[in-house]
C-alpha positions as CSV (number, residue, x, y, z in Angstrom):
1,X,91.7,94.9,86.9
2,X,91.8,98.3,86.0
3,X,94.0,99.8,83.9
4,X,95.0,102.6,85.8
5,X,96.5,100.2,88.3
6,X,99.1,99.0,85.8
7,X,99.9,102.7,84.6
8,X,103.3,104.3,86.1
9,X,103.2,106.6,88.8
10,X,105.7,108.8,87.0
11,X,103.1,108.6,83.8
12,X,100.6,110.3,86.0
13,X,102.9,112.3,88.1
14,X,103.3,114.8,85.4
15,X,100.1,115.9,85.0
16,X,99.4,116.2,89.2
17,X,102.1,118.9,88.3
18,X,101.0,120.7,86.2
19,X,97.0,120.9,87.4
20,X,99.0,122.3,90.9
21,X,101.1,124.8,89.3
22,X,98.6,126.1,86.9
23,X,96.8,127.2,89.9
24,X,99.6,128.4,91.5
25,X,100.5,125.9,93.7
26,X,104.3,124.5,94.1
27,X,105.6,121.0,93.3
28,X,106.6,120.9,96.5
29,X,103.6,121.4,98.0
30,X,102.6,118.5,95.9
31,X,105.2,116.1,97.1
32,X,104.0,117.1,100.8
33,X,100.6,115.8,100.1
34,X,102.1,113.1,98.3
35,X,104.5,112.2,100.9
36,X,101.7,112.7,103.6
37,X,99.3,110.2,102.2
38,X,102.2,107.5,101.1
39,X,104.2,107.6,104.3
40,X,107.1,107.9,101.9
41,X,110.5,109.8,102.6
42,X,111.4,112.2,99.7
43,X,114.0,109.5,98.3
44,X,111.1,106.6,98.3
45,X,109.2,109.0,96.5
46,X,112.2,109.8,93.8
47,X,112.7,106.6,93.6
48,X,109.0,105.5,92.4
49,X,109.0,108.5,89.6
50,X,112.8,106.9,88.7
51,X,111.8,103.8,88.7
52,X,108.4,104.0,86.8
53,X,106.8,102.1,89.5
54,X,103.2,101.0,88.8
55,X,100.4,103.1,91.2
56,X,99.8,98.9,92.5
57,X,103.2,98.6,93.3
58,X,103.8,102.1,93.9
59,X,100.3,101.7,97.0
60,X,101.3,98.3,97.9
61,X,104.5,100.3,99.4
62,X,102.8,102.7,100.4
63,X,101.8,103.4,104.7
64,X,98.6,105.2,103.8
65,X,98.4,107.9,106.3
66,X,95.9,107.1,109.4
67,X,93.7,109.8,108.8
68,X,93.3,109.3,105.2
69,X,89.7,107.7,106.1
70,X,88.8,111.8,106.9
71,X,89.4,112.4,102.8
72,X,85.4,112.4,101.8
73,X,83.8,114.0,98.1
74,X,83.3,113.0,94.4
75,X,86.1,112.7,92.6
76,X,85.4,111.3,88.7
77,X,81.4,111.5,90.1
78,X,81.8,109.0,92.8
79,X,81.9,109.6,96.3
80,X,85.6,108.8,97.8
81,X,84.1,107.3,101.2
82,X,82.3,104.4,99.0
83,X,84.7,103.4,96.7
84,X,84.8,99.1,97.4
85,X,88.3,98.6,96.1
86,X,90.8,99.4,98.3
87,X,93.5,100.3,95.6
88,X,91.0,102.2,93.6
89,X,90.0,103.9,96.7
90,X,93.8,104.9,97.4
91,X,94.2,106.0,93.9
92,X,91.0,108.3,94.3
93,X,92.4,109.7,97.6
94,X,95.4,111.2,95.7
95,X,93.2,112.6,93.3
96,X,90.9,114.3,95.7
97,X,93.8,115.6,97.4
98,X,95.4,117.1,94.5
99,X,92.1,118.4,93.2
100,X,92.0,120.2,96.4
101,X,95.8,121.4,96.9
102,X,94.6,123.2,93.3
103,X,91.5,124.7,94.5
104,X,93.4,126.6,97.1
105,X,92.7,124.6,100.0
106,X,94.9,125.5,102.9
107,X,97.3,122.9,103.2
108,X,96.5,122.5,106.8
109,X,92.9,121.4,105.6
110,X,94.2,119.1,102.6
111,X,96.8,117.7,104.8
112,X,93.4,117.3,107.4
113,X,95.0,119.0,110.5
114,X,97.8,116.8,110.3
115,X,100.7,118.0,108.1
């Protein structure tokens, strides 16, 4: 098992912030894509980062969006599309989508046409 699956969302959460804002991006903007992919409400999402929920508990939760199948790239220099484990894979989406919300990517385009 990896060990990022046993890390704390709110460990990681942190750090999505501030790659985001130091591009000029918004912490809400972040929760949007956050929200988008999760399925969670604003309050589910509080509640994870209050909590310290683990990224497995905090995915098992989770209603990944339908679309989330359109996120494609390398992320960590593997390609998103091939990743085998399905809670890696989840993990990896959130990544790519945050790497992209700090590119610049129109949210439209991160959020892929469905915000």
């Amino acid at each position: 098992m990896s060990r990022i699956f046993r890390t704390s969302f709110s460990a990681v959460y942190p750090h999505y912030v501030t790659k985001v804002e130091k591009k000029g991006r918004t912490t809400d903007e972040l929760d949007q894509v956050i929200r988008w992919l999760t399925g969670f409400d604003d309050p589910a999402l509080r509640r994870h980062l209050a909590d310290g929920t683990t990224f497995e508990d905090f995915f098992a939760e989770a209603r990944i969006h339908p679309d989330a199948a359109l996120i494609t790239g390398v992320i960590c220099g593997v390609r998103v599309q091939d990743i085998e484990d399905p809670l890696m894979q989840k993990i990896r989406y959130l990544d790519k989508l945050v790497d992209e919300l700090a590119k610049g990517k129109p949210m439209e385009k991160v959020l892929r046409g469905n915000p």
